[in-house]
Each structure stands twice: as structure tokens, then as C-alpha cells.
N, C-alpha and C positions, 0 to 999 in steps of 0.2 A: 364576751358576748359576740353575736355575728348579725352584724346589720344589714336586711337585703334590701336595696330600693328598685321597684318596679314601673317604668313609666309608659304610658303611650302618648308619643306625640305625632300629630295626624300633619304634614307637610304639605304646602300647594307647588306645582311644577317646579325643582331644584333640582341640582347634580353639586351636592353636599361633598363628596367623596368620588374621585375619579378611579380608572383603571388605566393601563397603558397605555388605551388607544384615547383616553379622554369622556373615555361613556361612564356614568353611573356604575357605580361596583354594585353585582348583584351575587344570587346564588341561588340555588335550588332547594327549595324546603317543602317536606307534605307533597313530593310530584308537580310542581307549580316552580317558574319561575317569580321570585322575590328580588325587592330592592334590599341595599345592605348600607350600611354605615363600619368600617374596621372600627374593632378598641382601641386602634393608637390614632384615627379621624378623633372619635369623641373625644380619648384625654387628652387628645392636645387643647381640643375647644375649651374644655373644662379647666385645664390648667395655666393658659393663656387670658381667660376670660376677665375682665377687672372683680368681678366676685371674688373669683379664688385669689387674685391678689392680695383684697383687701383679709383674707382668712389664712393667708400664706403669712402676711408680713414679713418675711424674709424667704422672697422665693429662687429656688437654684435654678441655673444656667445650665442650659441644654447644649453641648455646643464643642465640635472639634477646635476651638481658637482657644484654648488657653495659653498655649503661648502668647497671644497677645493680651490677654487678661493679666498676666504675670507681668509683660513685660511694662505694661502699665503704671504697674504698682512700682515696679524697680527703679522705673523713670521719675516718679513722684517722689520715692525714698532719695533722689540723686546720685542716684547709679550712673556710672560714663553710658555717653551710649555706645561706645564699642562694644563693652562687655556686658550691656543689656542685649544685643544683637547677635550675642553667642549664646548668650544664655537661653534666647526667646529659640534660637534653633535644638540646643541642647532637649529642652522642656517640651517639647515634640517627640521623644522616645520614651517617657515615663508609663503613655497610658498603654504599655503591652510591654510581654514577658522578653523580649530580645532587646525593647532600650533602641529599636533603630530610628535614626534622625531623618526626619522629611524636610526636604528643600522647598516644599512649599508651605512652611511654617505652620501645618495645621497636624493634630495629631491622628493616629490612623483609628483610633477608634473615637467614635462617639458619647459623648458622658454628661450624664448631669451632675451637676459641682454644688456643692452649698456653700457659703460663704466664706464658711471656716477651712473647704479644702481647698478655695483659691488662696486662701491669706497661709495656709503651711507650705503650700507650692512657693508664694513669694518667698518668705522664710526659709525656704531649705534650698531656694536660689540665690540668696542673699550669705546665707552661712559659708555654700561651696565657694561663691566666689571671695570671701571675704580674704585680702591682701594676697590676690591672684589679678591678673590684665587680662586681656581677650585672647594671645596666644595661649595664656600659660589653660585656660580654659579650653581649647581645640584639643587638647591631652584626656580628658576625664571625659567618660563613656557615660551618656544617659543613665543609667540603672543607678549611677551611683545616688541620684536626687531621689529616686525612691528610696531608700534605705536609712533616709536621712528622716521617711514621713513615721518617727515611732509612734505617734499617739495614733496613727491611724484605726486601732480600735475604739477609741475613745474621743474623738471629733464628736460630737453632734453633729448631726443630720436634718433638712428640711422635711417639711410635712411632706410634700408634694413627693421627694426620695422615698419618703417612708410610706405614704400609700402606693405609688404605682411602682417602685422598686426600683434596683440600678444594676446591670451585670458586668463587671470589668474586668480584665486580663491583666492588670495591675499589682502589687501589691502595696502599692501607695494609697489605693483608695479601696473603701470596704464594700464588698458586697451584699446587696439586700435586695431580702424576698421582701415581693410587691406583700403589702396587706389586703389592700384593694383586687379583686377580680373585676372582671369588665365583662363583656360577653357584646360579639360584634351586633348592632341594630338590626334587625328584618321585619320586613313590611310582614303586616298581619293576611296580608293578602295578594294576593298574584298581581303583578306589576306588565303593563306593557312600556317599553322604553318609545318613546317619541324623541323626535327631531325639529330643531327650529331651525330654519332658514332662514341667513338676516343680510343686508348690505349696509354699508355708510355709502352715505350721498358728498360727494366733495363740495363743502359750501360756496364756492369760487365756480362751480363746473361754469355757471348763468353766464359767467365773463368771458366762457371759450365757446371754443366750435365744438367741443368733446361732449359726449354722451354714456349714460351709461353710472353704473354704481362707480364708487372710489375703492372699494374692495368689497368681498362676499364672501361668506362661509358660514359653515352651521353648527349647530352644540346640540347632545342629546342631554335629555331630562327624561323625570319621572316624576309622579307625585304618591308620594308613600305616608302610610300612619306606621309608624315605627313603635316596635316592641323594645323597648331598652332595661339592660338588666345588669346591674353591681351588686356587689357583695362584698363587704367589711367587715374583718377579722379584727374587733379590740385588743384582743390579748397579743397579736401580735405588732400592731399597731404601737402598741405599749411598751413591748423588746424595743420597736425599731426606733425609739424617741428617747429608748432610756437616759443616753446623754444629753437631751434638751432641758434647757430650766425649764423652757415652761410646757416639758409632757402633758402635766395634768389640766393644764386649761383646753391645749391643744386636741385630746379625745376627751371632753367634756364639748365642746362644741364641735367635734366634728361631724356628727351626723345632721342636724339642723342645717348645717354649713355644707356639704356634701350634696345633700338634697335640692338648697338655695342654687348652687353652681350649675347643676346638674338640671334644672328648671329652666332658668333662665340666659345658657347659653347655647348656640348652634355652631356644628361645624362650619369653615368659611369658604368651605370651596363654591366657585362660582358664585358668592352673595353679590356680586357688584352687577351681575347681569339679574338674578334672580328675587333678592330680597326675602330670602325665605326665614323671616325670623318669628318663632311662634314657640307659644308655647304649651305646656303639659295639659292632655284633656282630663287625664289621667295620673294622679299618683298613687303608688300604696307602699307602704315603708314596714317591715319584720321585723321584731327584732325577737332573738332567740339564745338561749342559755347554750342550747347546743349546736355547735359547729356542722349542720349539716344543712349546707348550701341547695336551694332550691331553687330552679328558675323556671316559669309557667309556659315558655316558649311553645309545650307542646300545647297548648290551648288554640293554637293558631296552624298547629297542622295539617287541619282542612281548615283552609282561607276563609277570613270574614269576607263578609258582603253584602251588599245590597238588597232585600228582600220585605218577605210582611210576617208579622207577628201577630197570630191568634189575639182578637183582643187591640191592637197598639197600632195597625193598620202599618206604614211604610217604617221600612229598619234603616235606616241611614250607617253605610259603612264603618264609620268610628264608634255608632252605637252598639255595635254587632262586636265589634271589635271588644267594647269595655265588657258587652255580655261573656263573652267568651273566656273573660280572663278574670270574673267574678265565679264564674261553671266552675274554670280549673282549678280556681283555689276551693272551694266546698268538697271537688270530686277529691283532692290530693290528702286533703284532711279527713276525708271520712274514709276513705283505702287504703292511708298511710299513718293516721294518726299523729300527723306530724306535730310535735308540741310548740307551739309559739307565744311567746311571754307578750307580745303585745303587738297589734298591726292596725294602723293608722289609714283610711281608706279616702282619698280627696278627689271628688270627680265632679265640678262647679255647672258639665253644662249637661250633664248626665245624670242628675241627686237622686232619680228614685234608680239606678241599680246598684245594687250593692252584693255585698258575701253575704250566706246565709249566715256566717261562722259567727258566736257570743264576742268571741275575743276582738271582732271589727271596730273600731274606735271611728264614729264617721266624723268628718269635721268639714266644714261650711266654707274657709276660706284660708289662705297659704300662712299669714297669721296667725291663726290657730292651730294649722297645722306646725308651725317652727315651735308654736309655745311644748306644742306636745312632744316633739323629736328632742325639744332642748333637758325636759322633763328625762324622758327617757335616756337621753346620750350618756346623762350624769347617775343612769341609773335608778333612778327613784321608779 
């Protein structure tokens, strides 16, 4: 089955997601500049967040230092440390096809690890050097500790690998297509980028002759209602867990749980000036027998906005916003025919708009809605 979750969450002044110079990442949608959020802003949020922890229970390590991860382990096993000290350099040429050793102990690619590929790493660091010293180790070329990783088709893998995927130059560690899509956030509507100008005052200044701020400078911001849009592939989902015991519990709750994460966390850039935590005005969750991914983005290709509605008198931007993106799904479905086994519709401060469409399941509060996704994740 193919899970889409559709959200708008409407943000007040934040720079969520930086660019190079430090401004808000934006882009051009509909002729209109827009605010953006990257797919790798969100799932870091998402995957970092204490929600998905608690849904993770065993979540992998994002992170060039496995050599020190290993070396850890070697130190606890009661490895010398000399030849923990060769080893941790050795195990810095595993994660790519040349084996070559970095002097600054970190490996040259980036990788997320589950638990079981830091514990064969220790192990096949533990084997090479078994009844060898630290010289007789300065002889044996990195690649040989990949070759030692045989099960590496057969490791189990974390949830978090198995939806958002892993790409490696490796043959020590397996590669895997994401199950999950993402699709980077954009404002539903043309954004202007604003500036704050700020100083700190030196709390001592009163005691000098000095005058004047203790430093100054300024931060851009925006305030954006963001269109956010995933897509979950079960069946592959299913491949990529195959060696986990607990596959079956793991995509029996992951929709419910997906959606949970996906509510209630925000990206953290700039929260410590900002505080921009908020949540969903908007959810609506698909689920579909057949694999053909839909995202209503274009609903938003001339910008919502502010204006008056026949009847309804002033339209409040995020209400324009949910109008817009109830329009797209009824136009998509009656143009496209698109079949969808069941879609779950939660909009708390918005309740009279909704999809024309029969198959709309509407639900009143996030608890009724998880009862329904949990209902559904498991298939019923």
C-alpha cells in the first residue's frame, strides 16, 4: 500500500532552514517568490525529535566517527590501547571503495549505522587483530575489515535506514532505497523576506564611561503556512526490515506514528531566537492499493491569500490556504479518477471545509484521528 500524508502548518516570523548567507531558503513557485523548508531540514526534525525516538527504540547513528564508536567498544572488550589506536585509524578507510586511512580519525563519507553495524565493525576489528600488536597491524590495508562484514546482507537494519534510506561506497555496509519520499515545504503563498535588527546592551556598561550597544547585528526571517508532503511505500518498507524481528509491529504502527512525529515536531534552526513551535492547522492522510504518488502542491500555484468570500465575508490566509487544498483534491479526483482506499481529513480550526469526495473520513481531534491511521496502517 502507499501512504501519503498531507499537511499545512501556518508558522509566525522563523528562519527554520538557512541558505549560505544565513537567509531563509526560499524558491520560486506559480511566478511568485515562496518560503521553503529542504527534505533533509524536515527529516532531520522528524528523526531527531523524542517522538520518533520513542517509535524508533533503537535509532541509528548518523555520523563520520565510527572509529570512535568502535574504538569504544574495543576499549570495553579490553583491547591494549595501542592497538585500539591502530585500529580506530585502520576503520576510517572501510566506509569507501579504496580502504584509504584519514589522519583525522573520521571516515570520509557520511553514514547512518544501526546498532548491529556498529557491533560487526567492533567484531571484525576484534577478529583482524586477534594475536597481532599495533606494529604487526600498521601492515593490513583497511579493505581487508570490509571483507570480513559477510553477513552484511543480512544485518537488520533501523526503521529510520529503512524509511529515509542509506547510500554507501562500501561493501561492508548495505545499501537501501529510501521507502519514504519527502518533498521540500513551500509557503502556499508569496513570502516577503524581512530583517531584524538587534543589539545586546553590556550589563556593566552603567559602571564605565563607555556608551553605546556591546555588539549588533541582524537575522532575516519570514512567516510562512507551509505545504508539507510524504509518501510511504509499505511494500517496500517491508523488503527493507525484512531482517528485523519486529518488521511486523514496526509497519503496523508506522503510519499513526509517522504522522504523530510529523505533527508535532519543527525544524530547529534559529528556535532559540524565534520559538516558532506550532502546530498542524491541517492534516489529511491517503492511503491507496496503488502506488501512484500524488502531491496537491499545484493547488497552491497561484498563492493563497487574504481576501472575501461570497457569503463568509473576510478569508483569513491559512483559510484560503485549506480551501485550496480541499478544491485540489475533488478537481484531481474527478479529472484523474484517482482511486483511494481511504483518506482521513483533520482540520480542528477550520471544521466546516472539507473534500466534496464520499471516501473523506472527517475526524474531530488527533486522537481519533491516530485511532483511524492505526486501524488502517494494519490494514483493516
Amino acid at each position: 500500500m502507499l501512504f501519503e500524508i498531507h499537511m499545512l502548518k501556518n508558522y509566525p516570523p522563523t528562519n527554520l532552514n538557512r541558505d549560505d548567507t544565513g537567509s531563509p531558503k526560499s524558491c520560486i513557485f506559480g511566478g511568485t517568490q515562496r518560503g521553503r523548508v529542504s527534505s533533509q531540514s524536515l527529516k532531520r526534525a522528524w528523526r531527531m525529535s523524542d517522538k520518533f525516538g520513542k517509535l524508533l527504540q533503537k535509532p541509528g547513528i548518523r555520523t563520520r566517527r565510527l572509529p570512535d564508536l568502535v574504538a569504544e567498544k574495543l576499549a570495553e572488550r579490553g583491547m591494549a590501547q595501542d592497538v585500539v589506536e591502530e585500529l580506530r585509524l585502520k576503520i576510517t578507510g572501510i566506509a569507501n571503495k579504496e580502504g584509504k586511512e584519514n589522519t583525522n580519525l573520521i571516515t570520509a563519507q557520511i553514514i547512518i549505522y544501526s546498532p548491529e553495524d556498529i557491533e560487526a565493525a567492533t567484531d571484525a576489528a576484534q577478529d583482524i587483530a586477534k594475536d597481532k600488536n599495533a606494529k604487526d597491524l600498521k601492515k593490513i590495508k583497511a579493505t581487508e575489515f570490509a571483507k570480513m562484514f559477510s553477513d552484511v546482507k543480512v544485518r537488520p537494519i533501523t526503521l529510520d535506514i529503512a524509511l529515509f534510506g542509506r547510500m554507501v561506497t562500501s561493501d561492508a555496509f548495505r545499501d537501501v532505497e529510501a521507502a519514504m519520499q519527502v518533498a521540500h515545504a513551500i509557503s502556499t503563498h508569496t513570502v516577503t523576506r524581512e530583517s531584524d535588527f538587534y543589539t545586546a546592551v553590556d550589563d556593566l556598561i552603567a559602571e564605565s564611561d563607555e556608551s553605546g550597544a556591546g555588539m549588533m547585528g541582524d537575522i532575516d526571517f519570514n512567516s510562512c503556512c507551509y505545504y508539507i508532503y510524504a509518501a510511504i511505500d509499505s511494500d517496500k518498507l517491508a523488503e527493507n526490515l525484512k531482517d528485523s524481528p519486529d518488521k511486523q509491529a514496526l509497519i503496523d504502527c508506522i503510519l499513526p506514528g509517522i504522522v504523530e512525529v510529523m505533527a508535532f515536531s519543527n525544524p530547529s534552526g534559529k528556535q532559540n531566537s524565534f520559538a516558532g513551535h506550532v502546530f498542524p492547522d491541517l492534516i489529511t492522510v491517503e492511503v491507496k492499493d496503488d502506488n501512484v504518488p500524488t502531491s496537491y502542491a499545484n493547488a497552491f500555484a497561484e498563492p493563497a491569500k487574504v481576501g472575501y468570500a461570497r457569503g463568509k465575508g473576510e478569508v483569513g490566509l491559512v483559510a484560503d490556504s485549506v480551501q485550496k487544498l480541499a478544491a485540489e483534491i475533488d478537481m484531481m479526483k474527478k479529472a484523474y479518477s484517482l482511486e483511494v482506499k481511504h483518506r482521513a481529513w483533520f482540520c480542528p480550526r477550520y471544521d466546516s471545509i472539507v473534500p466534496l469526495e464520499a471516501e473523506t473520513e472527517i475526524t474531530k481531534s488527533f486522537t481519533d484521528l491516530k485511532k483511524l491511521l492505526t486501524a488502517w496502517g494494519r490494514g483493516e
